[in-house]
C-alpha positions in Angstrom: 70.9 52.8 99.8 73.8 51.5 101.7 77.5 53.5 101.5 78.8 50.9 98.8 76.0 51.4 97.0 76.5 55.3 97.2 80.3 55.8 96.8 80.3 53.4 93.6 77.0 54.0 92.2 78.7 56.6 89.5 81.7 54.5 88.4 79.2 51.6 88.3 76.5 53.2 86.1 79.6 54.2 83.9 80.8 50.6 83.5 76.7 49.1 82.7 76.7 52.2 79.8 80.1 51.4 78.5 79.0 47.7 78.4 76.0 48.4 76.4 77.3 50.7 74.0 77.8 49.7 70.8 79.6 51.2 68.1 77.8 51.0 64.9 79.8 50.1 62.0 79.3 48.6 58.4 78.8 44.9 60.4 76.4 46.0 62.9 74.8 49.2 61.5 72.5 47.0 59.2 71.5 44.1 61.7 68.1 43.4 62.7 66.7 45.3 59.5 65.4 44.2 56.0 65.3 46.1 52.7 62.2 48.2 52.2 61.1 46.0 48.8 61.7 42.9 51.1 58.7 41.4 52.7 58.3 41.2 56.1 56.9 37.2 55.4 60.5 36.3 54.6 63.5 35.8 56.3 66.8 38.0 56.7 68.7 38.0 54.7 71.6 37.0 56.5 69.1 34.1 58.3 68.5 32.9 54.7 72.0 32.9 53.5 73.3 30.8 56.1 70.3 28.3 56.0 71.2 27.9 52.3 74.8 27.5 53.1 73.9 25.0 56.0 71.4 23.1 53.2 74.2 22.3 50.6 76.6 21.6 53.4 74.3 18.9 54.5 73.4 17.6 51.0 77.3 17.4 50.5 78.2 15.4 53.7 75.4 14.2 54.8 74.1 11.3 53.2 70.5 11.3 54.9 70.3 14.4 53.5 71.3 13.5 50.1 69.0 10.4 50.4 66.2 12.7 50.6 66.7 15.2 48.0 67.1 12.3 45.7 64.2 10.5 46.9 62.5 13.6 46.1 64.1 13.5 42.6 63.4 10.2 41.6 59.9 10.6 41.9 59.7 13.5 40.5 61.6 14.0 38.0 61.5 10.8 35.9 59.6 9.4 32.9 58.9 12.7 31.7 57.0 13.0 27.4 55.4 15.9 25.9 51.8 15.5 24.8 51.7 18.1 22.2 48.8 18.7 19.1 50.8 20.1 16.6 53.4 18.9 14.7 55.5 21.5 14.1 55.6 22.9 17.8 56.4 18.9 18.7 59.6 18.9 16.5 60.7 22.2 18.3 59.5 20.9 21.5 62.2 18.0 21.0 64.8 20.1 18.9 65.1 22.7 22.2 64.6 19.3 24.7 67.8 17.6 23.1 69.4 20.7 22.1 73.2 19.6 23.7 73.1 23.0 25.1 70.2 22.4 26.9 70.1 18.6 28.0 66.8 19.1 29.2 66.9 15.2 29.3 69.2 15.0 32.4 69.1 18.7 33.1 65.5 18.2 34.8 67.0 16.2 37.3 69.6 19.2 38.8 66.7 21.2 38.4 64.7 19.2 40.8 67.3 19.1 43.2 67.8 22.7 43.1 64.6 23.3 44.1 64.4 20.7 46.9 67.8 21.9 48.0 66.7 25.7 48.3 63.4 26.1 48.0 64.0 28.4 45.2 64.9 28.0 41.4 66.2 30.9 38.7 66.3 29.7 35.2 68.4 32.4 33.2 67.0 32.7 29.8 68.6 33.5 26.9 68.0 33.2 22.4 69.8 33.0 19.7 69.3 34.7 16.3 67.1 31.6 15.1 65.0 31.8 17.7 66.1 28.9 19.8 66.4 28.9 23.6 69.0 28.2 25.9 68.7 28.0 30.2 71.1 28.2 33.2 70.1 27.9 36.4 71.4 30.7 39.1 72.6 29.4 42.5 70.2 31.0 44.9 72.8 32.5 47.2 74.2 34.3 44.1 70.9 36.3 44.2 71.0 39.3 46.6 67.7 41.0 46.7 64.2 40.6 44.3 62.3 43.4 43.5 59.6 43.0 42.6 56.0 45.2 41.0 55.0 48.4 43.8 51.8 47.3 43.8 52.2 42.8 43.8 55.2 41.4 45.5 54.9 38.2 43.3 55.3 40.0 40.3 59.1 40.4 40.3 60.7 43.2 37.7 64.6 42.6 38.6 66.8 40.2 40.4 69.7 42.0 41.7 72.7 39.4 42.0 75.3 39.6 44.2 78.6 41.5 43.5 81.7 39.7 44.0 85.6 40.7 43.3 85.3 40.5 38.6 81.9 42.5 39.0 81.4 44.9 41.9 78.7 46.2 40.3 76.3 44.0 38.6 73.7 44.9 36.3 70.4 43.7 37.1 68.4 40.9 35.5 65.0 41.3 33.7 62.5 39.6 35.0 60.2 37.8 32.3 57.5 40.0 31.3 55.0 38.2 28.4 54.0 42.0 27.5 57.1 43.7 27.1 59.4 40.1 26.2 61.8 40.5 23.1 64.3 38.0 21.9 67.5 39.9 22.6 66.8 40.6 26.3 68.2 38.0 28.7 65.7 37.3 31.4 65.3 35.1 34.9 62.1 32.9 35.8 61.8 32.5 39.5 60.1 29.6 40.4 59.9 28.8 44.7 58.0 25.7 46.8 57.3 26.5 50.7 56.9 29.8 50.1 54.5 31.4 52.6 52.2 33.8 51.7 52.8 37.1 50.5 56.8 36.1 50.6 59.1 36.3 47.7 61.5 33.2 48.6 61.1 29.7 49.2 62.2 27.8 51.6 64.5 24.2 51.4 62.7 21.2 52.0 66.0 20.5 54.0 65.5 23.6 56.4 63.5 22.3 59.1 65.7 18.9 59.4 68.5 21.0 59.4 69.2 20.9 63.3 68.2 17.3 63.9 70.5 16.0 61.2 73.0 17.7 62.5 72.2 16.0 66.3 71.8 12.9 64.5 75.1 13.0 63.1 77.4 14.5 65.7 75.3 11.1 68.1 76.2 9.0 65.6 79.9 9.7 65.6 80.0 9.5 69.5 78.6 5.9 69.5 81.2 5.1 66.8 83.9 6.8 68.7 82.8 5.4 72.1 82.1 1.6 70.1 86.1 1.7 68.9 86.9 1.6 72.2 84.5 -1.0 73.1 87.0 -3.8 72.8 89.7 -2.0 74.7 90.8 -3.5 78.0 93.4 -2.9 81.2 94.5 -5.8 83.3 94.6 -4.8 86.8 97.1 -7.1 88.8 96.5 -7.0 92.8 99.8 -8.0 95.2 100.6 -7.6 98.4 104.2 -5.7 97.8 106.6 -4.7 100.7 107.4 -1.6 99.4 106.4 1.2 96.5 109.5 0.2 94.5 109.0 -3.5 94.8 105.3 -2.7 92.8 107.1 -0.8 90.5 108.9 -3.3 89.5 106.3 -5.9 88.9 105.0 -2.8 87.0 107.9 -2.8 84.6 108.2 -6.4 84.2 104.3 -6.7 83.3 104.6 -3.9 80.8 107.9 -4.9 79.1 106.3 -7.9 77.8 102.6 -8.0 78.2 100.5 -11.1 78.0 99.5 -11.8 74.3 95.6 -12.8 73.4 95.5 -16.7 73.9 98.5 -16.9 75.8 98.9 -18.3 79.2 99.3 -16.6 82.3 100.3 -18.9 85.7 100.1 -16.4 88.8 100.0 -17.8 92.3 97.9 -16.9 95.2 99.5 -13.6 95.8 98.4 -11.8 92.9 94.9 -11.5 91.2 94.2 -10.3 87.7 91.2 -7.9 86.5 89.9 -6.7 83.3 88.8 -3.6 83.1 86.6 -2.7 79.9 84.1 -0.2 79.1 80.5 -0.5 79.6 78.4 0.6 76.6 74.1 -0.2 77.3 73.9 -0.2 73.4 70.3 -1.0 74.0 69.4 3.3 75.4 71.5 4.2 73.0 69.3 2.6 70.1 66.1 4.3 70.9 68.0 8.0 71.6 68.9 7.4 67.9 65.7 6.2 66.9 63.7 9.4 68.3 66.2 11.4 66.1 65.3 9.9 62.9 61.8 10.1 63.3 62.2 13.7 63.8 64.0 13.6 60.6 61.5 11.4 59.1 58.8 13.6 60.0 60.5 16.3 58.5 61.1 15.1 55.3 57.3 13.5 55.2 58.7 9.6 54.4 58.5 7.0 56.4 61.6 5.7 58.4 61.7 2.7 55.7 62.6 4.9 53.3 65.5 5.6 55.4 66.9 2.2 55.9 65.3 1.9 59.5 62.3 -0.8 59.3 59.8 0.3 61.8 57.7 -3.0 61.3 58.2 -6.6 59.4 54.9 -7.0 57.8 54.6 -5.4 54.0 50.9 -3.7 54.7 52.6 -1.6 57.3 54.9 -0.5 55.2 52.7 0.3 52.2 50.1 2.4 54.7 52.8 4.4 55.9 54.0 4.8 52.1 50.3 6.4 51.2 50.9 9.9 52.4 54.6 10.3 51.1 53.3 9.6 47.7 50.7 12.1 48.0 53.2 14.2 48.9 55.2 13.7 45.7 52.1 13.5 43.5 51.6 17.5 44.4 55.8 18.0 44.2 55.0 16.4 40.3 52.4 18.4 39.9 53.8 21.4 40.4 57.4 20.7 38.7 55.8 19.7 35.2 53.6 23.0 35.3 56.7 24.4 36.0 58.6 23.2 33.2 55.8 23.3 31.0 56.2 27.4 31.7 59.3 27.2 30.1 58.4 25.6 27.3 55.8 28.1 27.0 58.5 30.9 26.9 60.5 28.9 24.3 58.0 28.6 22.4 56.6 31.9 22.4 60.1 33.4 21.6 60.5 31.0 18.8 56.8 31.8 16.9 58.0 35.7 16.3 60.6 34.3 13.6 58.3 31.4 12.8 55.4 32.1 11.8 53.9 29.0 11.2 54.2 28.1 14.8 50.9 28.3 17.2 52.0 29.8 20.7 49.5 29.5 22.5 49.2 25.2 21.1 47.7 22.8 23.4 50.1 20.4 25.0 51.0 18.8 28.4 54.0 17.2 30.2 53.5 13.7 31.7 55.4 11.9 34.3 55.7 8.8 35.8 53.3 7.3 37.8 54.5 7.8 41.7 52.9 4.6 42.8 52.3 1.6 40.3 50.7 -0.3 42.6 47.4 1.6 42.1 47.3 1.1 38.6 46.5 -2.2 39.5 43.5 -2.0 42.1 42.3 0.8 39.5 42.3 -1.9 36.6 40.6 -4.4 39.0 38.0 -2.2 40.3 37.1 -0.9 36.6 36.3 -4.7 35.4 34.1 -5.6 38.2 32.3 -2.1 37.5 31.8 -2.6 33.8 29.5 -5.3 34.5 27.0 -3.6 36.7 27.3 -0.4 34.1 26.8 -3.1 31.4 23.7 -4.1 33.2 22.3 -1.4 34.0 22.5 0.6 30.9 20.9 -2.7 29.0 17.5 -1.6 31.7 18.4 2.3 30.2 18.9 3.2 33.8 22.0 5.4 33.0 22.7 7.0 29.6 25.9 6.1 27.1 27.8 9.5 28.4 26.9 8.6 32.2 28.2 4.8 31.3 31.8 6.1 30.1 32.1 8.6 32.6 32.0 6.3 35.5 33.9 3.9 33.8 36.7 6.4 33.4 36.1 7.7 36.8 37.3 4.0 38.3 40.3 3.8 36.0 41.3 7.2 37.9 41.0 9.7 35.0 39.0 12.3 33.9 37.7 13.1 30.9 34.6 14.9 29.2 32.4 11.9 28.2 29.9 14.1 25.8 33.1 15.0 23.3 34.3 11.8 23.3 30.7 9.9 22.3 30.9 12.6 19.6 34.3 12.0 18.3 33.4 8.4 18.3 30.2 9.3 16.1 32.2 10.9 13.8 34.5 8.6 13.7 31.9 5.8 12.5 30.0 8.1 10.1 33.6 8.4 8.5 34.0 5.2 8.1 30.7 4.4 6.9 30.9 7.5 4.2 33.9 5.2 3.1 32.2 2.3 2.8 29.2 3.6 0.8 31.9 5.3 -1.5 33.3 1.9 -2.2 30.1 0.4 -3.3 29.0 2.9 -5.8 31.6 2.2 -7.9 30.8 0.9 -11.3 31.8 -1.9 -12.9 35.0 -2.1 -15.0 35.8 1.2 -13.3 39.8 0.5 -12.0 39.0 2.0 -9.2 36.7 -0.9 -8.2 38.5 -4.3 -6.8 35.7 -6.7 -8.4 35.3 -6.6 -11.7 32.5 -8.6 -13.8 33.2 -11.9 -15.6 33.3 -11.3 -19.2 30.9 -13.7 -21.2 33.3 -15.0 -24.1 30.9 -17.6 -25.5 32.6 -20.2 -23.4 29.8 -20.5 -21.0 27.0 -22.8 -21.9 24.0 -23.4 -20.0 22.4 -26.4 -22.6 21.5 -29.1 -20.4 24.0 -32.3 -21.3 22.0 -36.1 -21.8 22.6 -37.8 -19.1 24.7 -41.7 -20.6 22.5 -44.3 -20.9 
């Protein structure tokens, strides 16, 4: 240890402990920790918060951002019809739909954005004395904590929501619970998409591509900023002067009246003018942007057409890269009319305890559009060319009548159970033949019976007539 070392080694271990010392306080006591009912598969809280904050930013000012969530939307979200068995649960179905309270027409498409946007959607439900039901939709950064069942983390009992300067204390906010559900409570359905396992939140669609549109867009503006400039110039005049105030002067003449575009300058052999201008290679610069959108393309799972940046010319290309960007939105479909169809279900529900004539537990379905029309038609052409060969080879009884409308369905790209459908179609006919039957035992004169028998007046005479000679 050399003498420095030992004459300063106290004041020096002094200054390392002072620097590392931190005083805890109400912003730094809680850092680094989660809430015991929190699960160790999401993220902090204060990691979350500020990736939410960062996703609406984005979707607000960004417009590849926007472009995305509304992609998203569009595919989603539109051409949506109930399917519904009963009649009376179909006129409630469309009295709570087109309630003006609700707009469930229109609504469907904030609540697809929501979702997209955050990763996580609260539908605040609430009903009226008659029974019928009425949904807001919670921001997610007005939620604070979830807490959900001791013993299943994705069975939530309360949302807590955040306190703010009218309401420092909140109450909490029942989850929806089909066992213990009454029609005065008010309660929240929590529905989430990228949600990993054994996590209570979602996670934006946005939150990955946060960071590389943010790259994209701050290169962006420096190309415009640096392209503004592009046509800027300095003239550059070279003389031999006798002395500094001699230039000067030439300096001040030049700059008191400058030459004008188009004009004409005569100089003689003494002086010679340069431009100066900036040098932009535009041609790097395009593929540093393009590597960024692809990252953002990537993220978002559509191709870069989809984002006004044509990769290739040719229509095939574009429709290959299109293939799994519609899967993707086939299982985003899926999953947002089961969602909705949940609601429904709670409507409903909530409605039958004042109505009895209502079935809760009815049969019925939520259709959307169709994410890709162009399959419709290699379905349609592929199912004509098969009939044929089914055609054929039932004729030889090589394949039975249920086997025969199975595959036939299974080429038009549904599903369906070909055993019930042979026997509603023999019902069908043995219906219509029992009406037929009825028909003809009806006897005559009976009003009931469309023909009726001539009536034999005397008029009719069968005597042959001489034939004129």
């Amino acid at each position: 240890m050399s003498i420095f070392d030992r004459v300063f080694k106290n004041q020096i271990d002094q200054a390392v402990k002072a620097r590392l010392a931190v005083a805890e306080n109400q912003d730094t006591f809680l850092i680094g920790t989660r809430s015991m009912s929190q699960s160790d598969r999401d993220r902090f809280s204060y990691d979350r918060e500020e990736i939410l904050s960062q996703s609406l930013e984005a979707w607000r000012v960004n417009p590849l951002a926007r472009r995305i969530v509304e992609l998203t939307t569009q595919y989603v979200a539109g051409g949506l019809s109930i399917n519904c068995k009963g009649d009376l649960e179909s006129k409630f179905f469309a009295d709570f739909w087109d309630h003006r309270l609700n707009r469930m027409g229109t609504r469907v498409y904030e609540l697809a954005d929501e979702l997209t946007r955050t990763g996580n959607l609260f539908v605040l439900l609430s009903t009226d004395a008659a029974g019928m039901t009425y949904l807001r939709v919670m921001p997610a950064t007005h939620i604070e904590k979830i807490i959900p069942r001791p013993n299943d983390i994705e069975q939530p009992l309360f949302f807590k929501p955040k306190a703010d300067i009218e309401n420092l204390n909140p109450d909490l906010i029942r989850a929806y619970d089909p066992l213990n559900d009454a029609n005065d409570l008010k309660v929240m359905l929590h529905y989430t998409i990228n949600r990993p396992a054994g996590a209570q939140w979602g996670e934006s669609d946005l939150a990955p591509m946060l960071v590389w549109l943010s790259r994209y867009s701050n290169w962006l503006q420096d190309r415009a900023r640096l392209n503004r400039f592009r046509n800027a110039f300095l003239y550059v005049v070279q003389a031999k002067f006798a002395s500094e105030a001699q230039r000067k002067a030439r300096q001040n003449a030049l700059n008191a009246s400058p030459p004008k575009p188009g004009s004409l300058l005569v100089a003689d052999e003494s002086e010679e003018w340069k431009v100066l201008s900036p040098r932009l290679e535009s041609a790097d610069a395009e593929k540093d942007g393009l590597a960024l959108k692809k990252m953002i393309s990537a993220g978002a799972g559509i191709p870069l057409h989809f984002l006004a940046e044509p990769e290739s010319a040719t229509r095939s290309t574009a429709e290959a890269a299109g293939g799994p960007t519609f899967r993707r939105y086939e299982l985003r479909q899926k999953y947002f009319l089961w969602l909705l169809s949940d609601i429904l279900r709670v409507a409903l529900t909530r409605r039958a305890r004042l109505d009895r004539k209502l079935n809760p537990a009815v049969e019925f379905s939520i259709t959307g559009s169709d994410i890709n029309t162009r399959d419709n038609g290699k379905l349609a052409q592929a199912a004509y060319y098969m009939i044929n060969v089914l055609a054929d080879l039932k004729d030889r009884d090589l394949i039975s009548n249920a086997e025969f409308l199975r595959v036939v369905y299974r080429f038009f790209g549904e599903t369906v159970d070909a055993e019930d459908m042979l026997q509603k179609a023999k019902e069908q006919i043995d219906h219509e033949q029992g009406k037929a039957s009825s028909k003809k035992d009806i006897p005559d004169g009976d009003p009931g019976n469309s023909h009726l028998s001539p009536i034999d007046d005397g008029s009719k005479d069968d005597t042959p007539i001489d034939k004129p000679q």
